[in-house]
N, CA, C and O atoms as a MOPAC input file, in Angstrom:
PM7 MOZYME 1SCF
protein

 N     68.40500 1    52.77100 1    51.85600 1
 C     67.85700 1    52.15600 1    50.67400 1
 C     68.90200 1    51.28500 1    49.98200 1
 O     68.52800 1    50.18400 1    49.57800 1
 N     70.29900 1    51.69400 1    49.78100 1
 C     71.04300 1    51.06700 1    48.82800 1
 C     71.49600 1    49.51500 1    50.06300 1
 O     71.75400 1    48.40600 1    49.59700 1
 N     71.49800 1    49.84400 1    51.79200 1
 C     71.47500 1    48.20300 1    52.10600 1
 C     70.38800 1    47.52300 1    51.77300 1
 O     70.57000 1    46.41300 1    51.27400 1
 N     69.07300 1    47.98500 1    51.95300 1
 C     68.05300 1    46.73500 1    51.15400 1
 C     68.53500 1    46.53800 1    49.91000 1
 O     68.71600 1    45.34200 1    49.68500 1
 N     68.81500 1    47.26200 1    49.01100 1
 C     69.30000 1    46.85700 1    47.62900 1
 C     70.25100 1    45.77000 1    47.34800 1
 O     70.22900 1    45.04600 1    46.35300 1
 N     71.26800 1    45.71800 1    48.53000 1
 C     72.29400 1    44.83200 1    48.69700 1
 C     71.77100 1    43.64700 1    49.21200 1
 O     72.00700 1    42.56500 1    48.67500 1
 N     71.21200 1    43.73900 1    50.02100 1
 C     70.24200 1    42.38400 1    50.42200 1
 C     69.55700 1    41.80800 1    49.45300 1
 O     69.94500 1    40.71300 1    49.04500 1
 N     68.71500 1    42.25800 1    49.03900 1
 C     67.58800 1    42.08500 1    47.94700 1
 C     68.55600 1    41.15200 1    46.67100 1
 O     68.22000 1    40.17200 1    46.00600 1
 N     69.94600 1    41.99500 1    46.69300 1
 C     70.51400 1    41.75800 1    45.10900 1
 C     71.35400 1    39.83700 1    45.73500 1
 O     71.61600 1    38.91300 1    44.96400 1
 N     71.55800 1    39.83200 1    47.25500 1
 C     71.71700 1    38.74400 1    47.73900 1
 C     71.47400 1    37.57100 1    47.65400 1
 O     72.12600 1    36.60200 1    47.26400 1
 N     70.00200 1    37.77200 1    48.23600 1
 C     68.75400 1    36.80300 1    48.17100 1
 C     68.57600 1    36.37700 1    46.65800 1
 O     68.06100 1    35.28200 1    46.43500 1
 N     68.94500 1    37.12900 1    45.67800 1
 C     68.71600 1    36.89000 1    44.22900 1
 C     69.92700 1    36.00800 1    43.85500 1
 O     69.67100 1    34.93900 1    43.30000 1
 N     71.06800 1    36.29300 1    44.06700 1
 C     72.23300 1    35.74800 1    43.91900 1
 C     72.45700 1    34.46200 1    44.36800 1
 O     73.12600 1    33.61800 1    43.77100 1
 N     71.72700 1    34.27800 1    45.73200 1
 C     72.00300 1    32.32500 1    46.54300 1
 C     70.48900 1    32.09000 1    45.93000 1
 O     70.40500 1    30.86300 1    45.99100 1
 N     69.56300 1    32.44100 1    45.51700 1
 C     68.49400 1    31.67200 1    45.32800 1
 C     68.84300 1    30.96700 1    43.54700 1
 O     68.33400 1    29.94700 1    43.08400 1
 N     69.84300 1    31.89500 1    42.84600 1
 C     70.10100 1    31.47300 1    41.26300 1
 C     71.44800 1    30.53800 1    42.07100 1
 O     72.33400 1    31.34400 1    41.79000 1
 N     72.04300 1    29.64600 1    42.70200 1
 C     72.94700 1    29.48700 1    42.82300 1
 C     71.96000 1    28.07100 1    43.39500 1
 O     70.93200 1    28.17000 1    44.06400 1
 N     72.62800 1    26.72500 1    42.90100 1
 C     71.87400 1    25.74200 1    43.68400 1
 C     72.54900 1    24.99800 1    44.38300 1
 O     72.03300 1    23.93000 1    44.71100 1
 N     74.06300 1    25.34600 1    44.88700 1
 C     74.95500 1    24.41400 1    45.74700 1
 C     74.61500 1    24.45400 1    47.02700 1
 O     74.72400 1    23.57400 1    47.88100 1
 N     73.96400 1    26.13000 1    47.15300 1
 C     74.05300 1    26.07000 1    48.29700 1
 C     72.74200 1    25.74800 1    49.30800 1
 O     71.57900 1    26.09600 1    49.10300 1
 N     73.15600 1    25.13600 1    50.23100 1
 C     71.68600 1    24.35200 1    51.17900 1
 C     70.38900 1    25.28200 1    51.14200 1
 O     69.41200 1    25.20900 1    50.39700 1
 N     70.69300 1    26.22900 1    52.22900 1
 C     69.70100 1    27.04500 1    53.08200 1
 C     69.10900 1    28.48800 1    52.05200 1
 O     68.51400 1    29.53700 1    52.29600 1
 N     69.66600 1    27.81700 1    50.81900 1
 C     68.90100 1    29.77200 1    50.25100 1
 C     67.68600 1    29.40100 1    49.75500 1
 O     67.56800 1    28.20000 1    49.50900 1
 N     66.84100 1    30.04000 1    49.56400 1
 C     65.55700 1    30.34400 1    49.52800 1
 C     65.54100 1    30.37500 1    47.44300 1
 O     66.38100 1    30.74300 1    46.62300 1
 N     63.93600 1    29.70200 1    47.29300 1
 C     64.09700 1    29.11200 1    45.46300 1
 C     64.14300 1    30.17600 1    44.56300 1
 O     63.96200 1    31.17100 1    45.26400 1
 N     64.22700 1    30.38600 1    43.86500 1
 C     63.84900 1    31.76400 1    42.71100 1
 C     62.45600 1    31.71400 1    42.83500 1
 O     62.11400 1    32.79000 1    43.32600 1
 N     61.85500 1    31.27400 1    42.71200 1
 C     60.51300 1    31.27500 1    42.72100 1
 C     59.90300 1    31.77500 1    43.95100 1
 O     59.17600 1    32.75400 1    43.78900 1
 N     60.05900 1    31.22400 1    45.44000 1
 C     59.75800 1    32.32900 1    46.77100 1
 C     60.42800 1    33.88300 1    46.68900 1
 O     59.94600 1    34.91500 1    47.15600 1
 N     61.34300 1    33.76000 1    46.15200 1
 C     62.42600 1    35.36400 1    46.29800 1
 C     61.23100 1    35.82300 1    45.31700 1
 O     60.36100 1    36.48200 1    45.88900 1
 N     61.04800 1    35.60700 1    44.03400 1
 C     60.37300 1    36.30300 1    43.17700 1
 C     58.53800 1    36.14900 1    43.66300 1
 O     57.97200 1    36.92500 1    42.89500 1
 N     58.02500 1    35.83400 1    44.10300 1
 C     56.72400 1    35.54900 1    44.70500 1
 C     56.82100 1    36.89700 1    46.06600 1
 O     56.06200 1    37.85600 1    46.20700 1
 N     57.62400 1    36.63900 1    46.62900 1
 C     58.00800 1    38.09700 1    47.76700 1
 C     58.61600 1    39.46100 1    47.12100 1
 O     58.52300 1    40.50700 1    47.76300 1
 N     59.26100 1    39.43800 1    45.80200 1
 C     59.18800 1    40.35700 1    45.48700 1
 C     58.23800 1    41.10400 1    44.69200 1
 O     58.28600 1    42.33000 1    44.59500 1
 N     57.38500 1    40.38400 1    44.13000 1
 C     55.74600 1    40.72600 1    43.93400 1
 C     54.95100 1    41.17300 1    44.80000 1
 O     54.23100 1    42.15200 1    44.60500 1
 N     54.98700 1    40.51800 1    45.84500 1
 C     54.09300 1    40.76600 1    47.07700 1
 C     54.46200 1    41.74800 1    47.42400 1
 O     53.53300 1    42.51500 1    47.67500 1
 N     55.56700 1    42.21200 1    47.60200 1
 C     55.89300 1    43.95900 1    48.28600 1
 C     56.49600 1    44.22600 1    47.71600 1
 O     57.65100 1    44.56100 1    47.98100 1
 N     55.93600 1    44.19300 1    46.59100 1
 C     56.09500 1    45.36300 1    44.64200 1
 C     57.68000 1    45.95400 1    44.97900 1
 O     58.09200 1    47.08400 1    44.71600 1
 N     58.31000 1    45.02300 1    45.53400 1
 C     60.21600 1    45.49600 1    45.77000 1
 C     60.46400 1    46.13900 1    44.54400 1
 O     61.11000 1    47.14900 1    44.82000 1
 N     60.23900 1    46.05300 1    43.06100 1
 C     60.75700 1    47.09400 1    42.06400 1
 C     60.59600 1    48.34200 1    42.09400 1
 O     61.49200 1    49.17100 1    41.93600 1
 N     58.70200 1    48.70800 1    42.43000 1
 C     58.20000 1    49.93600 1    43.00700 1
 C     58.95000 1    50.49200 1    43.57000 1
 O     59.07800 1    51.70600 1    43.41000 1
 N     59.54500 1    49.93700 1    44.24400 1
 C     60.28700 1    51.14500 1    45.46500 1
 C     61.40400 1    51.39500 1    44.98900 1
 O     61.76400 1    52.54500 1    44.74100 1
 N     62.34400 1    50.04200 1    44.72700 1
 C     63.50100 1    50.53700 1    44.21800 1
 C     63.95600 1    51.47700 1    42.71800 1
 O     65.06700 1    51.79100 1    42.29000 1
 N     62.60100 1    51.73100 1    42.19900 1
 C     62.52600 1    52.50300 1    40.79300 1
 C     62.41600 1    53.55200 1    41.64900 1
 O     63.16100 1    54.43200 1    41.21900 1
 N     61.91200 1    53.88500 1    42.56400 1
 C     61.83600 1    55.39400 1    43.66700 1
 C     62.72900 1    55.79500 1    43.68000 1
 O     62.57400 1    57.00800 1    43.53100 1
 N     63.99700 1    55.49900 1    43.79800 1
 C     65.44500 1    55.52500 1    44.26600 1
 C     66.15700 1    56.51900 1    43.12900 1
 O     65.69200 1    57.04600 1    42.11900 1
 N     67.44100 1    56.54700 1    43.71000 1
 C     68.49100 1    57.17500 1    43.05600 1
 C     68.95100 1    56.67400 1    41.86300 1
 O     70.15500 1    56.46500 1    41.71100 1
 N     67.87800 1    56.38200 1    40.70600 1
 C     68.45300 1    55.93600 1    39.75200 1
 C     69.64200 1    56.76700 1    39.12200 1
 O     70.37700 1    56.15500 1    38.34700 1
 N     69.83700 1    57.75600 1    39.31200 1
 C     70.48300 1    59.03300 1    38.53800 1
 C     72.33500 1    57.93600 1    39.11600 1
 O     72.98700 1    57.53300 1    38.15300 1
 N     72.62700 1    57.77200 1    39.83700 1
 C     73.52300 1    57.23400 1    40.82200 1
 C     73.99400 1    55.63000 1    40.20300 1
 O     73.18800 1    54.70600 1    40.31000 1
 N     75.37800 1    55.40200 1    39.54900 1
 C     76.02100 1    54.69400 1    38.94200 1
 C     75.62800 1    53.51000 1    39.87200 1
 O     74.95700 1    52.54200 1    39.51500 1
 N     76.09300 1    53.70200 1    41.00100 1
 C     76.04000 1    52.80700 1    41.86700 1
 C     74.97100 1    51.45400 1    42.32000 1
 O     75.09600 1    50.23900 1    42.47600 1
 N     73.73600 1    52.60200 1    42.43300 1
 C     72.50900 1    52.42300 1    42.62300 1
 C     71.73100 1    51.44600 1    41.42500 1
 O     71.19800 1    50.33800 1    41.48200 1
 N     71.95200 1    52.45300 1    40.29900 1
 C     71.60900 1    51.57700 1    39.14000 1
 C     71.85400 1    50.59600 1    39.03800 1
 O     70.93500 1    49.78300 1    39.13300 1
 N     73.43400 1    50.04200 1    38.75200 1
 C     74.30600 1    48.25600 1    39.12800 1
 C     73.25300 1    47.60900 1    39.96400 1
 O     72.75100 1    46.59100 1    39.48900 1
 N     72.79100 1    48.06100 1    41.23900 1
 C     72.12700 1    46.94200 1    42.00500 1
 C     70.65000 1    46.67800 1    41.24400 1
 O     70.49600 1    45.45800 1    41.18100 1
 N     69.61300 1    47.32000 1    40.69800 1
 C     68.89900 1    47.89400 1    40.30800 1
 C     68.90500 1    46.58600 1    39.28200 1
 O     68.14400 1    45.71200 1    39.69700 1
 N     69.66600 1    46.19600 1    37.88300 1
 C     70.02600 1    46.14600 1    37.14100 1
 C     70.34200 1    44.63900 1    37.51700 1
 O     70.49600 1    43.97500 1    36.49300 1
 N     70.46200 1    44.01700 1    38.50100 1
 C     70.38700 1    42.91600 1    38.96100 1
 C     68.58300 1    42.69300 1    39.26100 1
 O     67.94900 1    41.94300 1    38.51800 1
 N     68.15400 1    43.15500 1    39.98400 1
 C     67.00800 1    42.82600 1    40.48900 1
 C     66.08500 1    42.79700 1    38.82900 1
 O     65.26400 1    41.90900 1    38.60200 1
 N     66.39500 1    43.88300 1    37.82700 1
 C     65.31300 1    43.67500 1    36.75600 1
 C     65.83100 1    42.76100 1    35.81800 1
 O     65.05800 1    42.39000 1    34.93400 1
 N     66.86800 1    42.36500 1    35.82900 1
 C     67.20600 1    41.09100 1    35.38200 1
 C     66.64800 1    39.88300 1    35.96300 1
 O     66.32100 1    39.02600 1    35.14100 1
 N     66.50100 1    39.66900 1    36.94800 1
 C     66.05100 1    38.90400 1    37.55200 1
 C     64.40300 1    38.57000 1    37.38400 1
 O     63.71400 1    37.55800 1    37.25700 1
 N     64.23200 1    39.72800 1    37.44500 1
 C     62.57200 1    39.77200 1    37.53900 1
 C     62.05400 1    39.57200 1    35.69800 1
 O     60.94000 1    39.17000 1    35.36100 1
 N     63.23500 1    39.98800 1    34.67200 1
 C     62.88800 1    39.81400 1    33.21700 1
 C     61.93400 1    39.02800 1    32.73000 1
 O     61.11100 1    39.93700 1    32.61700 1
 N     61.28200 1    37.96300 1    32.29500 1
 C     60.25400 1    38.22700 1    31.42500 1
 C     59.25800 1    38.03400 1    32.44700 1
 O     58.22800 1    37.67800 1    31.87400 1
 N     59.09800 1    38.09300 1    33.55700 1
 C     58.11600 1    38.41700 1    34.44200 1
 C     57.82900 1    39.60400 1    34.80400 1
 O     57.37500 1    39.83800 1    35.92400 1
 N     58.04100 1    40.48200 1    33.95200 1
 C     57.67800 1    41.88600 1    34.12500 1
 C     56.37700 1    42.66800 1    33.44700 1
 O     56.42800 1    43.06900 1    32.28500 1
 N     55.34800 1    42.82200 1    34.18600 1
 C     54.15900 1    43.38800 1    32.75700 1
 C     54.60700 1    44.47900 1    32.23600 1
 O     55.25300 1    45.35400 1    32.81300 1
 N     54.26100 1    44.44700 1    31.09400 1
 C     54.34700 1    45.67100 1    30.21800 1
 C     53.99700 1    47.13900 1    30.88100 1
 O     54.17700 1    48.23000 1    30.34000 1
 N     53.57700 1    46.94600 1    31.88600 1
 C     52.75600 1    48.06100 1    33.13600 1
 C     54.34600 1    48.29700 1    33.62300 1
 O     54.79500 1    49.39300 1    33.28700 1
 N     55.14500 1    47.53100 1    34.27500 1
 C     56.29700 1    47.98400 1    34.52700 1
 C     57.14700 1    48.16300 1    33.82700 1
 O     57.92100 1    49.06000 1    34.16500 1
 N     57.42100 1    47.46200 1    32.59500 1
 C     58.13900 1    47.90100 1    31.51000 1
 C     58.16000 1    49.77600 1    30.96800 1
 O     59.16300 1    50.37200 1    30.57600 1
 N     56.90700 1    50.30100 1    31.09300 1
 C     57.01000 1    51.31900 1    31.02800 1
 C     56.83300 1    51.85400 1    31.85700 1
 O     56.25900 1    52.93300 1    31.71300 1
 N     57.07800 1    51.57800 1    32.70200 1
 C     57.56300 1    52.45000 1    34.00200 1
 C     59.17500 1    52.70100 1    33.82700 1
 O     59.88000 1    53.71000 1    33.78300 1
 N     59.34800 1    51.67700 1    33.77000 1
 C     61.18200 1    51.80200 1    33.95200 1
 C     61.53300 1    52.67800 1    32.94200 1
 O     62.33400 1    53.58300 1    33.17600 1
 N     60.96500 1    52.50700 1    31.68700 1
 C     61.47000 1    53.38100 1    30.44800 1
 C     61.16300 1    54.57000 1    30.67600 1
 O     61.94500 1    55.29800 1    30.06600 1
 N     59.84700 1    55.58000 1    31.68700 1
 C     59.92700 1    56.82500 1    31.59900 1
 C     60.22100 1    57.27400 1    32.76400 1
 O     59.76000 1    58.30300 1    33.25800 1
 N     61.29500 1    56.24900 1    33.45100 1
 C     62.05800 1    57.06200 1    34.61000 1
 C     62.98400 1    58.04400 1    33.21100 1
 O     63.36500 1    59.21100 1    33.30300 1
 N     63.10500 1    57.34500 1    32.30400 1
 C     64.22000 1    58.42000 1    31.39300 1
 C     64.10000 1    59.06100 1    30.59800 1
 O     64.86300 1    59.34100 1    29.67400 1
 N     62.48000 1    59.60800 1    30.99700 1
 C     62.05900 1    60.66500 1    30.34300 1
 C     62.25500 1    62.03700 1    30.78100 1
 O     61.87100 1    62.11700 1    31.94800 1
 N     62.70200 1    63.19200 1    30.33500 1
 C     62.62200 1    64.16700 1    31.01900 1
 C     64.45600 1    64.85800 1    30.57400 1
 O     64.97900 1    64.07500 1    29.78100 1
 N     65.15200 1    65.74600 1    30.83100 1
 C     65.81100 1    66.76800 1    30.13100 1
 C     67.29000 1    66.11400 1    30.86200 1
 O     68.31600 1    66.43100 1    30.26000 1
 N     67.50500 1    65.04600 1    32.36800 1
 C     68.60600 1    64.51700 1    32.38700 1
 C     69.14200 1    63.26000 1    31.84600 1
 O     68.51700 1    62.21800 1    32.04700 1
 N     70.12300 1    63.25800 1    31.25000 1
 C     71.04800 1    62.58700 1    30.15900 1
 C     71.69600 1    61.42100 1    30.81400 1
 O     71.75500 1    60.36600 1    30.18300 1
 N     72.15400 1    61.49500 1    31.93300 1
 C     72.70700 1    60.45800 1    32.66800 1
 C     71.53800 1    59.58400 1    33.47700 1
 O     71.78600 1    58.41500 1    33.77500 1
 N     70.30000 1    60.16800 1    33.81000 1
 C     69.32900 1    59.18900 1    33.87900 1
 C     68.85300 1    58.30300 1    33.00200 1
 O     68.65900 1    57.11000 1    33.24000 1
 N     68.67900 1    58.80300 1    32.08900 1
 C     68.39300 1    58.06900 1    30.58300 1
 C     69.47200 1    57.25000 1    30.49500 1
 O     69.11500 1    56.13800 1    30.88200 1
 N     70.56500 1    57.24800 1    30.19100 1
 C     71.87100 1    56.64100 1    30.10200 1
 C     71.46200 1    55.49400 1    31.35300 1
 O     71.58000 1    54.33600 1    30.95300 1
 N     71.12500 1    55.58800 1    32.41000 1
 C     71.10300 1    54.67900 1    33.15300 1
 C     70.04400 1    53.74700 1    33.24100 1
 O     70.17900 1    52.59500 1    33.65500 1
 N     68.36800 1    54.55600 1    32.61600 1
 C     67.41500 1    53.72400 1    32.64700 1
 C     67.79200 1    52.70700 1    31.22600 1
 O     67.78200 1    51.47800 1    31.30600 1
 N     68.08700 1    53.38700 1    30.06600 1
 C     68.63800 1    52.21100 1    28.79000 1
 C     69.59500 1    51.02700 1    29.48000 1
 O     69.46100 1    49.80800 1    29.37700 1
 N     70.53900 1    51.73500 1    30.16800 1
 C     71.81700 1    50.67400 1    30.59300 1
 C     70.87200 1    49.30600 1    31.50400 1
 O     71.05800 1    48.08900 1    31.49700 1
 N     70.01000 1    50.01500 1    32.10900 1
 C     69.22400 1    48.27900 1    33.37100 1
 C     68.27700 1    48.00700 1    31.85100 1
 O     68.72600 1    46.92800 1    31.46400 1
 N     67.42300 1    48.36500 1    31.03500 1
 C     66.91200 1    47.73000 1    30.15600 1
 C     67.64000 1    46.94100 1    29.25700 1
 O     67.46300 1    45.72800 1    29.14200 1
 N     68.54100 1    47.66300 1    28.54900 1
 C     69.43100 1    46.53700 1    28.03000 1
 C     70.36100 1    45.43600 1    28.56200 1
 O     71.02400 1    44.54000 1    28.04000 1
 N     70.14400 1    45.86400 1    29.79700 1
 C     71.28300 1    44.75400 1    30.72500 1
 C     70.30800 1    43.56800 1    31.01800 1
 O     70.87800 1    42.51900 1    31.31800 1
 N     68.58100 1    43.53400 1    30.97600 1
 C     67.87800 1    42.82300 1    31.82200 1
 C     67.67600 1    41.93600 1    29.91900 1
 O     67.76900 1    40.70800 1    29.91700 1
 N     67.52600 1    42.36300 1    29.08700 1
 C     66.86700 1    42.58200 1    27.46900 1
 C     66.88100 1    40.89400 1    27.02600 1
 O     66.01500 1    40.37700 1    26.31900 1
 N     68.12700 1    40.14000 1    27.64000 1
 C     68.57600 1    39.23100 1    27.03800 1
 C     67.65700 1    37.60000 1    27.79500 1
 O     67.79500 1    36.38900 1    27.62300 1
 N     66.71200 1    38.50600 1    28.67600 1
 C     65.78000 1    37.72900 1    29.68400 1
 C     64.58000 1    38.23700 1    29.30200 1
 O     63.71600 1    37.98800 1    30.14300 1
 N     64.12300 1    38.94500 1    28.22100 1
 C     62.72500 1    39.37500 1    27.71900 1
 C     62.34400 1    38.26500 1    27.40500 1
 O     62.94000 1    37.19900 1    27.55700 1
 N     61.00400 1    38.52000 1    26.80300 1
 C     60.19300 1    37.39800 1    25.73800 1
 C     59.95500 1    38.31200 1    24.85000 1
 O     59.92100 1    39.51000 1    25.13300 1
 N     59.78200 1    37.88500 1    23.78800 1
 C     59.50400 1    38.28500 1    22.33300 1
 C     59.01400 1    39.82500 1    22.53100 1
 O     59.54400 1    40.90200 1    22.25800 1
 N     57.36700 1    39.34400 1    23.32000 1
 C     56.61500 1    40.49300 1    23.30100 1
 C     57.28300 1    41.74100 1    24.71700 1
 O     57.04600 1    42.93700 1    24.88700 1
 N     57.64600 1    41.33600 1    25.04200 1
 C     58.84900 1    42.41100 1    25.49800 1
 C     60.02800 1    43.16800 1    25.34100 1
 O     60.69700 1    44.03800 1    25.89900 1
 N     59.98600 1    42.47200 1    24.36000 1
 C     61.00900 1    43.11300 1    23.42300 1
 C     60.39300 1    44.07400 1    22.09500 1
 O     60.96100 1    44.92600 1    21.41200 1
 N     59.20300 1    43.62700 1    22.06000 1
 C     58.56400 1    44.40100 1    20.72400 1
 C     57.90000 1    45.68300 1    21.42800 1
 O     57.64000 1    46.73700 1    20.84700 1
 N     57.59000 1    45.29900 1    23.27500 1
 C     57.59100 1    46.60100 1    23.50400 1
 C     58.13200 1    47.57300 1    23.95800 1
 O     57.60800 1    48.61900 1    24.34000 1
 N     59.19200 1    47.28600 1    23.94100 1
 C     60.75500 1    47.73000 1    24.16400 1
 C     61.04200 1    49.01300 1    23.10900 1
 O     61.19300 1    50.21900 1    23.30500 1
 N     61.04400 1    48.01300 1    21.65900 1
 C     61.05000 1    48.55600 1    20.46700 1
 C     60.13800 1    49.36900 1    19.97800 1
 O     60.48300 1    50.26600 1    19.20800 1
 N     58.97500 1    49.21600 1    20.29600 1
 C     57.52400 1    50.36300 1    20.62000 1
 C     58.01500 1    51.60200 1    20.80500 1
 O     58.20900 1    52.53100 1    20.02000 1
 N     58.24000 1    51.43700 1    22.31300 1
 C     58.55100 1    52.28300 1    22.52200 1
 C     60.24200 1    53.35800 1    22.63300 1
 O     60.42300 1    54.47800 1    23.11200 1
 N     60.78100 1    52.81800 1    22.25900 1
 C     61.67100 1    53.69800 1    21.34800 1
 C     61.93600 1    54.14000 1    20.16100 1
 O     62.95300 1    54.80100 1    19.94600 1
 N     60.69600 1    53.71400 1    18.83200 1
 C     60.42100 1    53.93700 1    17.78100 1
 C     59.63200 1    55.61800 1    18.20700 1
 O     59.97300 1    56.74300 1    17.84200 1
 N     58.41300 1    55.15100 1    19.16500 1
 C     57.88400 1    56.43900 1    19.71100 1
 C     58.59900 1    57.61700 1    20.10900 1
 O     58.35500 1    58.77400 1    19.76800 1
 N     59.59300 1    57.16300 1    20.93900 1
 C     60.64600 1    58.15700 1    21.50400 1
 C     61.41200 1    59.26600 1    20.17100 1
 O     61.63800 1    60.43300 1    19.84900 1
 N     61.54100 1    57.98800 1    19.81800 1
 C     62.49900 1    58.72900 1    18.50200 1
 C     61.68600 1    59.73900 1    17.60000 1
 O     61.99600 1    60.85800 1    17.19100 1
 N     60.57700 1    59.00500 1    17.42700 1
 C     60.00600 1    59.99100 1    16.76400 1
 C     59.40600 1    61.89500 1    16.71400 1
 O     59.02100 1    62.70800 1    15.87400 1
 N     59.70800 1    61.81300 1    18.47300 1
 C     59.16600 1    63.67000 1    18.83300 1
 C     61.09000 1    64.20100 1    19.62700 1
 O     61.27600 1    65.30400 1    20.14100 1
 N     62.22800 1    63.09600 1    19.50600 1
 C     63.05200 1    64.01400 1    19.83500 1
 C     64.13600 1    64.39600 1    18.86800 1
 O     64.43200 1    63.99400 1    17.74300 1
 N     64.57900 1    65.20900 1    19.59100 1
 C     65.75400 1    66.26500 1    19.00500 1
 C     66.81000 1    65.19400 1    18.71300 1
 O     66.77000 1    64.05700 1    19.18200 1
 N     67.84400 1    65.70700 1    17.81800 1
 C     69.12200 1    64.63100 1    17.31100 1
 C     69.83300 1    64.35100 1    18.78000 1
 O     69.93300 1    63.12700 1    18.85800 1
 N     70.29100 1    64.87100 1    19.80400 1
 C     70.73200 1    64.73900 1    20.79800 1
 C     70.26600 1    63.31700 1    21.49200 1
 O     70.89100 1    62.35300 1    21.93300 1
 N     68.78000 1    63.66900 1    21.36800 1
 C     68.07400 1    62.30300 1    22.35500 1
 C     68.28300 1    60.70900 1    21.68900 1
 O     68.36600 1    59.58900 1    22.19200 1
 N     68.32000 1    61.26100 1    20.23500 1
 C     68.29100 1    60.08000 1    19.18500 1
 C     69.92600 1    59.45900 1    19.67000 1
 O     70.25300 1    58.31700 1    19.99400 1
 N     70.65000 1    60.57400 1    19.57400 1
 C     72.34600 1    59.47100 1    19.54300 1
 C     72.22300 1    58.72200 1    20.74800 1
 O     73.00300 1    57.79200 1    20.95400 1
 N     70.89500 1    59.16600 1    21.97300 1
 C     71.39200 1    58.03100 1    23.27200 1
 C     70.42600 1    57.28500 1    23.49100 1
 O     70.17500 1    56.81900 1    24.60200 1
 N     69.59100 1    57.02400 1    22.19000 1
 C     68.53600 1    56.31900 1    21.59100 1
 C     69.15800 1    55.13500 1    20.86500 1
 O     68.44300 1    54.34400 1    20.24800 1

């Protein structure tokens, strides 16, 4: 999984890059990564894993304000649940991708961590 990730994070890297001849447009890379829902899977993965996340964290940057709100909360309740370093890692690719939202992705961003905040314990709040 983490060599497709490396590939994947590739193809993203020469397609944002326009010197070079033979890479493929942002627009085909992102049209194929729709077509075989490539986030789907890679949200499957070892998010828990520093490593993993970094590549991760490229691809939803990439994919930023082309993301429906359908996946938006997906990504946010991979970091739901009682581990701390998952959470830590699902905030870290949201805020890393954040600066490529649109408005209304950002308000549901803010949605939903107004929600969050509101049913947890002080613990959850400081990594809130």
């Amino acid at each position: 999984r983490m060599n497709g990730l490396k590939e994947v994070s590739r193809l993203i890297e020469e397609s944002e890059r326009k010197k070079l001849k033979h890479a493929i447009s942002g627009d085909v890379v992102m049209e194929w990564m729709t077509d075989n829902r490539i986030l789907s899977v890679v949200l499957e993965g070892n998010i828990d894993q520093g490593q993993y996340t970094d590549k991760i964290k490229s691809i939803v940057e990439f994919l930023g304000p082309n993301l429906s709100p359908e996946e938006l909360r997906n990504i946010w309740n991979l970091g739901e649940g009682e581990n701390s370093h998952v959470m830590d890692n699902v905030h870290s690719v949201i805020a890393s991708a954040s600066s490529r939202f649109s408005l209304s992705q950002l308000e549901l961003i803010n949605k939903l961590i107004k929600e969050k905040w509101n049913v947890s314990n002080n613990r959850i709040k400081e990594k809130l």
